[in-house]
N, C-alpha and C positions, 0 to 999 in steps of 0.2 A: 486128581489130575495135576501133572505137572507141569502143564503149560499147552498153549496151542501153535499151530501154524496156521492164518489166516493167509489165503489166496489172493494175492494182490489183482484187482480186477472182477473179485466176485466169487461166490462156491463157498461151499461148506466148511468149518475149520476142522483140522485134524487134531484132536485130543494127542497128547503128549503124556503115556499111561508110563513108564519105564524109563527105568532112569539109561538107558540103554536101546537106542532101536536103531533098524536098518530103514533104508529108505531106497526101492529099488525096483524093476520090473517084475521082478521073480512073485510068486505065489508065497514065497516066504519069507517073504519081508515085511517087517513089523508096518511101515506105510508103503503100499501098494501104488507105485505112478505108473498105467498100462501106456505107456508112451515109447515108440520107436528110437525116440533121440535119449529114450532114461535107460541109463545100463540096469542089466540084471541084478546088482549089487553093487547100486551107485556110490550112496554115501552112509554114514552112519551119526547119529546125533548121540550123545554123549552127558548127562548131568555130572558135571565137576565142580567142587566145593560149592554149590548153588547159584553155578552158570550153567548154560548150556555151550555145548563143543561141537562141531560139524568138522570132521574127517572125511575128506575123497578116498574112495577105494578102487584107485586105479581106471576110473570111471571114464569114458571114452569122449564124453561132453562136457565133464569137468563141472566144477559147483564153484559160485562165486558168493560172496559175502558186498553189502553195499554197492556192488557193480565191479567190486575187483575180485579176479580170477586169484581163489586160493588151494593149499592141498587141507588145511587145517588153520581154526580158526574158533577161538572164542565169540558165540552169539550172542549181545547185551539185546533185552528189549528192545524192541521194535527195529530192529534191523534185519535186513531184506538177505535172504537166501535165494539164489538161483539154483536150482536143479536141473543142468542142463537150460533149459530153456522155458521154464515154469518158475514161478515167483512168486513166494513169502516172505510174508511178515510171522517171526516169533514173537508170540509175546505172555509174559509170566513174570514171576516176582520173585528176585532172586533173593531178596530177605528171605521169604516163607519160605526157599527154600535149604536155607542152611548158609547162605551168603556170609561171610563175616562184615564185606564193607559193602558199599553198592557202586555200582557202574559205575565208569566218569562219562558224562555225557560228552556229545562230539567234540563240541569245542572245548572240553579241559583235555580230549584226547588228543589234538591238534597241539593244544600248549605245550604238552609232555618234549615235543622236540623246540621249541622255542629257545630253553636255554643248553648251556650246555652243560656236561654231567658234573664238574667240579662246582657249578653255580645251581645247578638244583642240590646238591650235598653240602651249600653253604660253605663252600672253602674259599670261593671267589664271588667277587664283585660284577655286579653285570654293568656293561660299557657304561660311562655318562655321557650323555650327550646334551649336556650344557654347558660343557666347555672344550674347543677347541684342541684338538691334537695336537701334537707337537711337530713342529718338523723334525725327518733323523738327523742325530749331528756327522 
C-alpha cells in the first residue's frame, strides 16, 4: 500500500494501491465518489519522487488542497484534499517511498517566502533592526 485517504469526519479509508489513480463518478475510476457534485473524471492522484500529486481534470467542482482552490498540487502528509465537496486526509510516508528529503512542515513552508531570494542564496544581508535608518541626504 502506498498510502491512504482517511475521511475527514468518519468512514472507511481508501487504500492508495498505484502509484497512479483516478478519482471520479464513473465506474472506472480507480476510487469511486457516487456523488452528483464529483465529476465523472474528477481528479487524478499521482506518486512523484515519493510525494503524492493531485491534478484537477477539468472537473466542474474543482478540488482544493488545505482549503485553497487549486488545478495541481503536491500532497505532504496529512494535508486535507477537497473533492468537490468531500474531505481527506492523505497520509503515508514519503521516505518508504522513495523520497530523497522530507516535507517541510507548514511553518518552514510559510518561511520559504520570509526572506527574500538574494538573502535565502546568501548574497545579502537581512535588514538590522538595531540600528536606526538613516535619513536620505
Amino acid at each position: 500500500m502506498l498510502g491512504e485517504l482517511h475521511p475527514v469526519g468518519g468512514g472507511d479509508s481508501i487504500p492508495l494501491l498505484k502509484p497512479m489513480l483516478t478519482i471520479g463518478r464513473r465506474e472506472s475510476s480507480d476510487i469511486v465518489l457516487r456523488f452528483p457534485n464529483v465529476s465523472g473524471n474528477h481528479c487524478e492522484l499521482e506518486l512523484i519522487d515519493g510525494y503524492w500529486h493531485v491534478r484537477d481534470l477539468n472537473s466542474r467542482n474543482g478540488i482544493k488542497v488545505n482549503g485553497e482552490r487549486v488545478n495541481k498540487r503536491r500532497l505532504d502528509p496529512h494535508d486535507k484534499l477537497s473533492v468537490a465537496r468531500h474531505h481527506f486526509e492523505i497520509h503515508y510516508d514519503p521516505m518508504s517511498l522513495g523520497a530523497t528529503k522530507p516535507a517541510l512542515e507548514n511553518s518552514e513552508r510559510a518561511d520559504i517566502f520570509a526572506k527574500s531570494l538574494l538573502e535565502s542564496a546568501g548574497l545579502e544581508s537581512p535588514p538590522r533592526k538595531d540600528r536606526p535608518s538613516r535619513p536620505p541626504r
